[in-house]
C-alpha distance (Angstrom), angle and dihedral (degrees) to the residues before:
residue distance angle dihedral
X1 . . .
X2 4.06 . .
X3 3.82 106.1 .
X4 3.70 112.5 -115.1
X5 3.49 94.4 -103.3
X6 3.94 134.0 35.0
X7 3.73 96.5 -117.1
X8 3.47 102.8 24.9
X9 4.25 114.8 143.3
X10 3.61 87.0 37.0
X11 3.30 125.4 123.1
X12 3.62 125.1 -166.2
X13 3.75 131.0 -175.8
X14 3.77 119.0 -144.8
X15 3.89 121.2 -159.5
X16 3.44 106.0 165.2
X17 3.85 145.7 98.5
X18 4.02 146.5 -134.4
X19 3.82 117.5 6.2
X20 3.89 117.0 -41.2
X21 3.66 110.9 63.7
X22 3.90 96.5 16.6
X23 3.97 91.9 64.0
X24 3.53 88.1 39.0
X25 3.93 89.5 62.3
X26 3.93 92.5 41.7
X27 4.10 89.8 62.4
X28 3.77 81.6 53.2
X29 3.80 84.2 52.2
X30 4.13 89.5 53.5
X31 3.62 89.4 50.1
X32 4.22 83.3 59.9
X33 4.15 98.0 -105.7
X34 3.47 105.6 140.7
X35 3.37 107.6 -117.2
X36 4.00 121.5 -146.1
X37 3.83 109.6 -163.5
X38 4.03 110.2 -165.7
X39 3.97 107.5 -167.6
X40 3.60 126.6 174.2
X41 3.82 117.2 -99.7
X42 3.58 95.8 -87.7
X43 3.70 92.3 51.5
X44 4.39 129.2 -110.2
X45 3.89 94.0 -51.3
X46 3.97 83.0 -125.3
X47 3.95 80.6 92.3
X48 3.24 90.4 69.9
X49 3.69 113.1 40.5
X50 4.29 106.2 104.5
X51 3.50 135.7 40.0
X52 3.56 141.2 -106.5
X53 4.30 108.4 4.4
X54 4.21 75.8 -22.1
X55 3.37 95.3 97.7
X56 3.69 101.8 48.1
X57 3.64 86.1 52.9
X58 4.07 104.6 71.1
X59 4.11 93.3 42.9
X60 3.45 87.3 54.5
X61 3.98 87.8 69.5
X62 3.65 97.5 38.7
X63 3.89 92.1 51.0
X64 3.32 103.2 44.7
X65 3.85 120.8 129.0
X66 3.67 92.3 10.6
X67 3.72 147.4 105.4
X68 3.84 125.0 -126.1
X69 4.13 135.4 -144.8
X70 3.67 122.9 172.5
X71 3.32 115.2 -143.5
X72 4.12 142.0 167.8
X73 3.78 106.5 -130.5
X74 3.27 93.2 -158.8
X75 3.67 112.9 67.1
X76 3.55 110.0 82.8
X77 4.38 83.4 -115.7
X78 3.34 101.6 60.9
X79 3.90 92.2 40.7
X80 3.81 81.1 57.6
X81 3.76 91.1 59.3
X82 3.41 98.4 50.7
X83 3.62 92.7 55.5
X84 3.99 94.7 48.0
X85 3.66 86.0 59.9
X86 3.79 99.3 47.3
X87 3.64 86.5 60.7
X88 3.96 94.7 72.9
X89 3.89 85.3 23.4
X90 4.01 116.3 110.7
X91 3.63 102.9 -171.6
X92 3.78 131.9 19.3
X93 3.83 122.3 -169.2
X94 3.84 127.2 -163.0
X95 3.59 138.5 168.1
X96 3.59 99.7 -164.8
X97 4.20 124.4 138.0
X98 3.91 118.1 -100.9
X99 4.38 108.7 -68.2
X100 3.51 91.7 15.2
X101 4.03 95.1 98.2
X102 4.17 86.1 41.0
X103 4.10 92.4 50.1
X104 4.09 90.5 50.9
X105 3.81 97.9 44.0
X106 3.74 95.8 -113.1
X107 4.19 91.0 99.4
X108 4.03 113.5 142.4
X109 4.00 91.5 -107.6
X110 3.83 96.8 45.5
X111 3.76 82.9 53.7
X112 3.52 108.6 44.1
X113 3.28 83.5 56.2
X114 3.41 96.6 63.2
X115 3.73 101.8 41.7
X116 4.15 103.8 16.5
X117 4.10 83.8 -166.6
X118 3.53 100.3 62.7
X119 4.12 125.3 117.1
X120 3.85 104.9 -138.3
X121 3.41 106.0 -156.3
X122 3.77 110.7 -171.3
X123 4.19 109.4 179.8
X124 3.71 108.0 -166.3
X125 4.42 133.4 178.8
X126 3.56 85.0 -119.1
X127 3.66 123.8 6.2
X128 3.66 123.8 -86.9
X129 3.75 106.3 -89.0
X130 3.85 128.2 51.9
X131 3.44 137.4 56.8
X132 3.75 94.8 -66.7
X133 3.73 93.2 49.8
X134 4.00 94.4 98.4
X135 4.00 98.5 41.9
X136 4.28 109.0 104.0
X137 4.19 113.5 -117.9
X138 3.18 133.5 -150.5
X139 3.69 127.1 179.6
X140 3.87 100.3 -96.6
X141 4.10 82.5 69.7
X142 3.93 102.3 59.8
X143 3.59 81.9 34.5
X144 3.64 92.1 63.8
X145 3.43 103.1 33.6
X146 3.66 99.8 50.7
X147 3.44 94.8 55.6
X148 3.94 103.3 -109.1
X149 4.14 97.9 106.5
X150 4.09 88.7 60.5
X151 3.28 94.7 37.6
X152 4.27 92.3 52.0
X153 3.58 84.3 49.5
X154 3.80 96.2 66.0
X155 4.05 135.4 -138.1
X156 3.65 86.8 -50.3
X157 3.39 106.6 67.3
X158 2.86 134.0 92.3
X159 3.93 95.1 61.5
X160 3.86 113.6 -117.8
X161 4.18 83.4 -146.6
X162 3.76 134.8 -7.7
X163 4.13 111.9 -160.4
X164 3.22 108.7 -172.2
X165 3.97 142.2 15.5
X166 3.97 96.9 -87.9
X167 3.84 89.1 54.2
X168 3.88 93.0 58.9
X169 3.13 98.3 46.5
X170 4.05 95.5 50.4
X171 3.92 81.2 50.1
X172 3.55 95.2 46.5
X173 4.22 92.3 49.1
X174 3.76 87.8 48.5
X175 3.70 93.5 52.2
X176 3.83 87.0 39.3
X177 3.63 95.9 55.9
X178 4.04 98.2 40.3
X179 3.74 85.7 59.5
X180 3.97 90.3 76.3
X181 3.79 128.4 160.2
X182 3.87 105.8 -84.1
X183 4.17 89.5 108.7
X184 3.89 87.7 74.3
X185 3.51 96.7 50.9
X186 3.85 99.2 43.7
X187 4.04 89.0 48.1
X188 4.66 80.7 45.7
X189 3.94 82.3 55.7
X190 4.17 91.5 52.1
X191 3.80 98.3 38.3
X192 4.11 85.5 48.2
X193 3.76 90.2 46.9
X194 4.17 97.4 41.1
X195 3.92 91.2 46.4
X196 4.47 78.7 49.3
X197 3.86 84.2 51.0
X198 3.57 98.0 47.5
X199 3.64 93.0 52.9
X200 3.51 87.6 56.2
X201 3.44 99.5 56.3
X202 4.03 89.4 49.2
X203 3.52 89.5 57.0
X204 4.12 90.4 56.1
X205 3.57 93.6 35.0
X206 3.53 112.0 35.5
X207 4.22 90.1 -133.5
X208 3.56 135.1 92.7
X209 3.79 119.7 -135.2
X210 4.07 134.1 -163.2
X211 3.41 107.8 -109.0
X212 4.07 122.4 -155.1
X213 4.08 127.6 -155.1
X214 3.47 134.7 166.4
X215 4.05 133.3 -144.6
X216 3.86 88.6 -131.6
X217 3.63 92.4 46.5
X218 4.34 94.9 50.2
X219 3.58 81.4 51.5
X220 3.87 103.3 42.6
X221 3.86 71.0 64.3
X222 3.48 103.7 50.1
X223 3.98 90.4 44.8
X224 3.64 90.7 50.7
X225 3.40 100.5 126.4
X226 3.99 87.9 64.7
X227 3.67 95.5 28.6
X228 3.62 107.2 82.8
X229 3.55 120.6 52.7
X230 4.11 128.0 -147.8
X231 3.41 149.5 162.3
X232 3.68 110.6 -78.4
X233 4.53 95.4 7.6
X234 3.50 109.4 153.9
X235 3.80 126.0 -109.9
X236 4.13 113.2 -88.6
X237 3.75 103.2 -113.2
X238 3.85 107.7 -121.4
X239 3.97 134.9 -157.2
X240 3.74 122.2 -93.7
X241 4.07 105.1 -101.0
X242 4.19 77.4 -96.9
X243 3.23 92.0 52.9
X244 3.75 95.5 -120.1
X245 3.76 96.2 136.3
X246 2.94 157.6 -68.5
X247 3.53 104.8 -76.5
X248 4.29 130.3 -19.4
X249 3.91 93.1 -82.2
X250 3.48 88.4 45.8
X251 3.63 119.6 50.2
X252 3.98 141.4 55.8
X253 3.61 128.6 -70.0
X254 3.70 132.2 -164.4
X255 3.89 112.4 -117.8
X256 3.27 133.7 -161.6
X257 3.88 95.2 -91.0
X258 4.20 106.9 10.6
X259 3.97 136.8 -13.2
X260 3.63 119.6 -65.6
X261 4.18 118.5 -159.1
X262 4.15 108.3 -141.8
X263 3.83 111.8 -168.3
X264 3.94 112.4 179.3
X265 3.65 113.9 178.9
X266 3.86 100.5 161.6
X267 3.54 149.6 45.2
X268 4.03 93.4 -123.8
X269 3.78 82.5 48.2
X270 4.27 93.9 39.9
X271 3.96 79.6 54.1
X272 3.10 102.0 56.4
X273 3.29 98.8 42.4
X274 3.82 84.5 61.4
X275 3.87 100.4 48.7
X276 3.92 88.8 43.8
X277 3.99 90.9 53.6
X278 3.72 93.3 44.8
X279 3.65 100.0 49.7
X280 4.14 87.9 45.6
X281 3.99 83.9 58.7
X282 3.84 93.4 -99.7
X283 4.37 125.7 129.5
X284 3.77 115.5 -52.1
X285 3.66 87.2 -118.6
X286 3.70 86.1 174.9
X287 3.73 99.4 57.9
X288 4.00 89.6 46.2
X289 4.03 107.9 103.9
X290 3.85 84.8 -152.8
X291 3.77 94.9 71.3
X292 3.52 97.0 42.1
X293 3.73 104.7 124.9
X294 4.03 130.1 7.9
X295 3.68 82.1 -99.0
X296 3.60 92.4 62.4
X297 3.38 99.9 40.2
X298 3.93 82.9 53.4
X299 3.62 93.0 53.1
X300 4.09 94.4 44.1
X301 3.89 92.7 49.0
X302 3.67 98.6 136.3
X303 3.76 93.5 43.8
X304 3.79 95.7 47.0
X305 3.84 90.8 42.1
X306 4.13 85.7 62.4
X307 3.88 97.4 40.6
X308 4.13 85.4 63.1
X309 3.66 93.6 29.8
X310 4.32 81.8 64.8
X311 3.31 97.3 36.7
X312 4.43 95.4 39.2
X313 4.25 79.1 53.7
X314 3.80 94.0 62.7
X315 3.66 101.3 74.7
X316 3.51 134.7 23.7
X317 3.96 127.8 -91.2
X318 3.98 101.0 -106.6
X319 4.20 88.3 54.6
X320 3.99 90.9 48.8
X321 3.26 95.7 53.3
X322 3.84 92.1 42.2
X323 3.60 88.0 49.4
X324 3.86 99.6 45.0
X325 3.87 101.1 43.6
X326 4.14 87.8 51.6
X327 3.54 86.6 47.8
X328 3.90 101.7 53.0
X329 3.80 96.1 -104.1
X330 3.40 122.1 110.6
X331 3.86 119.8 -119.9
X332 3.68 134.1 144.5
X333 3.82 135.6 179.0
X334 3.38 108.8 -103.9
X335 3.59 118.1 -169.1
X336 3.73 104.8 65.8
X337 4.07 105.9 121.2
X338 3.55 113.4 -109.8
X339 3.45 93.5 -115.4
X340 3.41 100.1 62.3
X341 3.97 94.5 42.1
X342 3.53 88.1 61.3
X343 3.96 99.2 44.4
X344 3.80 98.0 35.6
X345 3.77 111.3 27.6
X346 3.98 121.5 101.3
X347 3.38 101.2 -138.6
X348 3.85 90.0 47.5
X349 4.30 82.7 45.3
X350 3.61 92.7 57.5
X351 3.57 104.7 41.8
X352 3.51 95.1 48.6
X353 3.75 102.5 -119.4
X354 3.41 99.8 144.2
X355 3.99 109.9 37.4
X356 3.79 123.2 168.6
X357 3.65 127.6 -111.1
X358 4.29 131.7 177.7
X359 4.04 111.2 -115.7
X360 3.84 113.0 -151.5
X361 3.97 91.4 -131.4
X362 4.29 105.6 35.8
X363 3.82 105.8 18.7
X364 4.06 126.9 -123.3
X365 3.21 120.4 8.7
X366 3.67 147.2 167.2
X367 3.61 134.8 -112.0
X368 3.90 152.1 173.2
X369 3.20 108.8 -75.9
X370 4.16 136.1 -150.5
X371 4.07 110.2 -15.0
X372 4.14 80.4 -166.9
X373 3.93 131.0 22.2
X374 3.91 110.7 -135.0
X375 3.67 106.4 -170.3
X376 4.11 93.6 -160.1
X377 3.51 96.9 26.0
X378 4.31 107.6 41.6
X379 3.90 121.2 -167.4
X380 3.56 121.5 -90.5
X381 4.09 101.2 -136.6
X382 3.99 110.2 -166.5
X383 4.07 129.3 179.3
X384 3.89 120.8 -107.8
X385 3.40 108.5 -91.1
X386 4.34 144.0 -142.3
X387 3.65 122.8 -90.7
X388 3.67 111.5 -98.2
X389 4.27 83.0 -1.1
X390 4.15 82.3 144.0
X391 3.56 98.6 36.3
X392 3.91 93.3 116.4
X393 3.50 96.1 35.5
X394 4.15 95.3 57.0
X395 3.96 89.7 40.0
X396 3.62 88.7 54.5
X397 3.84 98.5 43.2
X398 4.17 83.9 52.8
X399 4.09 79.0 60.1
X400 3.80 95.4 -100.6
X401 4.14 109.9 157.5
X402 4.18 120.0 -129.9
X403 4.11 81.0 -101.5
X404 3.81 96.8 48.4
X405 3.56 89.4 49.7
X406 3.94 94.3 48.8
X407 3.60 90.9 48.1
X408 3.98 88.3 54.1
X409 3.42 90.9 52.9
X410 3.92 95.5 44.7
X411 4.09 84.8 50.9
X412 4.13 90.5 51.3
X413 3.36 91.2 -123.4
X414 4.02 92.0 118.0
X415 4.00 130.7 19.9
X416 3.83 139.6 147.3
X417 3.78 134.9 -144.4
X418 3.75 109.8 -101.1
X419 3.80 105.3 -149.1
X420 3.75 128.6 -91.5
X421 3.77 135.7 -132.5
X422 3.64 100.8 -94.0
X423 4.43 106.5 -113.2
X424 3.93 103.0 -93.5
């Protein structure tokens, strides 16, 4: 009989903080692993990052599905802890530097000896050897030196010249805010998928293994359309200076009421596009010599870019992209928040993207929903959850009594968040 979810009867330990490797474990969690989060007695210091409701908000995502013990590390009891529950644990992921794991007891060898079958998935900034190995990350880094911070920033950036003090700091916002958070959920997608791998290889070889990735490496991968150079590799298409686009069939335009998002990517669609705009009493695009080809309509950017800039700001956003999808053409509204696209859109609705769950501190909620769609094995899709909000629950599965646990706490080598008045 198939289990009733893909990953259920395993067990994974998560030691780890922030964004990266946390998330990573929670799409574990929707696969239906159970998912044992050990924080420190304060709690991951992800819970804290924002202000105002803000910073309930991200550790809501990087929590979700999962169950929570606070522990210190460092007393010789709640080292012992950690290592009762590796020994029924399958995987254990970690984002801590080089010796770290080693100087708290929770190394790969001191492990593996405990529980030969366990994947040891250790996600580092840089790998684990080198002279880089030791230096903290953060996703700003990969996001810089792969490539994907300059390239968010569009053609204008970086600066040519900067002459005086307000200039560099308008460049330096602009370069600050194009380096956004995307490197710590493409390196959650390849510590999910190598913890997936490593399971794999248990099941064919009977042994677990400790498995090593990197931030820059998950996204060299990502960027791997620009990351590889050859003979002959075209040129990475940009954004406009406003960051527009890329190019005039692929970019926003203002409309009369909202933004719509075009994205032409053939000549069936480029067609299309033009017959659809015509008969709506826009530009014969089709009849105009300059936008013959792709290579024209490359080399008459700025003109094209105004003819469906006038003719995109003569009806409002939800018609366009009425008008366009019938017709063949891709276009879509694009200034809805997230938030409400998620909550309120149809499509979202009926592909469950965005189902509700009950958080212990704030109350229903809802969330992302399935990343994949098993049809014999569904998603298991829980809330975020407190720091430490198991705590009693795992001591007492390990066989702790009510007065061991009490004593624990009393000795600060266990706790839990109690919750907070939510920010008015």
């Amino acid at each position: 009989d198939a289990p009733a979810h893909a990953l259920d009867g395993v067990t994974v330990l998560e030691l780890a903080t922030v964004i990266a490797a946390p998330l990573g474990a929670s799409l574990l969690a929707d696969l239906g692993a159970r998912v044992i989060k050990i924080e420190s007695l304060e709690g991951d210091p992800y819970r804290y990052m924002g202000q105002g409701f803000g910073q309930y908000v991200g550790s809501t995502k990087t929590t979700a599905g999962k169950e929570s013990i606070c522990l210190d590390l460092k007393t010789v009891e709640g080292k012992e802890i950690v290592h009762r529950l590796v020994r029924d644990a399958d995987v254990l992921i970690h984002n801590y530097r080089p010796g770290v794991p080693e100087r708290l007891g929770i190394g790969y060898d001191e492990l593996s000896a405990l529980r030969p079958e366990l994947v040891y998935v250790s996600a580092l900034g840089y790998g684990p050897d080198g002279p880089s190995a030791s230096r903290p990350a953060a996703h700003p880094i990969p996001g810089a030196a792969m490539g994907g911070a300059l390239h968010q920033a569009g053609s204008g950036m970086p600066p040519t010249d900067c002459d005086d003090l307000d200039e560099i700091r308008e460049a330096s916002r602009w370069l600050y805010v194009s380096n956004e958070a995307n490197p710590d959920p493409n390196t959650s997608v390849a510590i999910a998928s190598s913890a997936l791998l490593g399971l794999y290889a248990r099941r064919r070889t009977g042994r677990g293994q400790r498995i090593d990735l990197s931030m820059l490496g998950a996204n060299a991968y990502a960027n791997s359309d620009d990351f590889l150079s050859y003979e002959g590799k075209p040129e990475r298409l940009q954004a406009d200076p406003e960051l527009y686009g890329p190019s005039p069939v692929r970019r926003l335009y203002e409309a009369a009421e909202g933004w719509v998002y075009l994205e032409i990517s053939s000549e069936r669609e480029w067609q299309a596009l033009a017959a659809a705009l015509s008969r709506l009493g826009g530009p014969d695009l089709a009849a105009d010599a300059r936008f013959a080809t792709p290579e024209d309509r490359e080399r008459e950017a700025q003109a094209l870019a105004a003819a469906l800039g006038e003719a995109f700001a003569s009806s409002g956003a939800d018609e366009w992209e009425r008008e366009l999808i019938a017709a063949g053409a891709p276009c879509v509204r694009a200034d809805v928040p997230q938030g409400e696209f998620l909550r309120d859109d149809e499509h979202m609705r009926a592909n469950g993207f965005a189902p509700e769950v009950e958080h212990a501190g704030f109350g229903r909620y809802q969330r992302w929903g399935p990343t994949v769609t098993l049809s014999r094995t569904p998603g298991r899709y829980g809330p975020g959850v407190l720091a430490g909000q198991h705590t009693d629950a795992i001591l007492a599965e390990l066989g702790y009594t009510a007065e061991g646990i009490a004593e624990l706490r009393r000795a600060r080598v266990a706790a839990s968040e109690e919750p907070k008045p939510l920010p008015e």
